[in-house]
N, C-alpha and C positions, 0 to 999 in steps of 0.2 A: 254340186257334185256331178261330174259329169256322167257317172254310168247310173245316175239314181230316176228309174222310170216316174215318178213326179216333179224330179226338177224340170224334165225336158218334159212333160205337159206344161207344167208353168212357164216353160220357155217356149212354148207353141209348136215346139218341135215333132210333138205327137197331139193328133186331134182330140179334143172331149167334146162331151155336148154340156155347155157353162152353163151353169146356173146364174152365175154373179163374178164378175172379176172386178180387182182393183189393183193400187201398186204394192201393195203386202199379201195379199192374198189371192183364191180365187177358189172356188165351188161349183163343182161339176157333178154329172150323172155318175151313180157307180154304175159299173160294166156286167156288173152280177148281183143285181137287186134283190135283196133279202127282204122288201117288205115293200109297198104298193108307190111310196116316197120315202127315195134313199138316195141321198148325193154323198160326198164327200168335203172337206175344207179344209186346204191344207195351205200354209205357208207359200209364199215364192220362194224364203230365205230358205235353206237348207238347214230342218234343225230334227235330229235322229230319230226323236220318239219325246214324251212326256218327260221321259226320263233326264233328257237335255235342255230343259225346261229352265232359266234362269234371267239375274236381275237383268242379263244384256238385249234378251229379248220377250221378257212378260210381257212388253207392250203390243207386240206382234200378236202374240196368244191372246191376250186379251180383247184385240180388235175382232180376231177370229171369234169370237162370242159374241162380242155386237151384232157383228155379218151372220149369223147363225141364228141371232134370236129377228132380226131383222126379214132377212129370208124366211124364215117360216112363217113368222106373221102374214110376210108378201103373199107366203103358198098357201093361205088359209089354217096352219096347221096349230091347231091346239093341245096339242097333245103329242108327244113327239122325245123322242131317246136320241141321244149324244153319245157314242162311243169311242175311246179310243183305245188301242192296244198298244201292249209295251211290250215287246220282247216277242221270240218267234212259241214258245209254249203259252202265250196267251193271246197267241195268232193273227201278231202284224206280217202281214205277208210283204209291204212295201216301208225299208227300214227308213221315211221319211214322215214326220208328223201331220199326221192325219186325222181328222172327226170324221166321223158317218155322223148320219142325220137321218132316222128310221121313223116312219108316219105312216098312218095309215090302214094299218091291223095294233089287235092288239100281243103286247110285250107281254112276254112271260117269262116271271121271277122265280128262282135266281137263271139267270142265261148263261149259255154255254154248258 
């Protein structure tokens, strides 16, 4: 999608500072750190939210969970939250699918 500001990070068209890139994916620093270790991981393929979520591409989603449990390992992190947001009232702010990866303080339940 071309006006979606994660497509064109993954198309390098706007800088990040990577965590990890591959040819499905790629995980970078978030811009607005909400916790001491917080990147993101999202898709290359353009797919909306959670909610777009199906059999054409679970393989994609699911490698993103490798690369996440893989990465954090790499980053030392034992301990660590996965979120994703669906919708703008439960405050995706970028309508492209996204994980956060939060480490490093402790989480508190219930959030938001």
């Amino acid at each position: 999608m071309s006006d979606c500001l994660f497509c064109k990070i993954a198309a390098g068209e706007i800088p990040s500072s990577k965590v990890y890139e591959d040819e499905k994916c790629l995980a970078f620093h978030d811009i607005d750190p909400q916790a001491p270790t917080h990147f993101l991981v999202i898709p290359k393929e353009h797919i909306g939210s959670v909610a777009e979520v199906n059999e054409d591409n679970a393989a994609t989603v699911a490698h993103i969970f490798t690369v996440i449990a893989r990465e954090a390992k790499r980053l030392g992190l034992q301990s660590y939250r996965v979120v994703s947001n669906i919708g703008e009232q439960a405050g995706q702010s970028v309508p492209h699918l996204h994980f956060h990866v939060l480490a490093g303080r402790d989480m508190t339940w219930p959030p938001g």
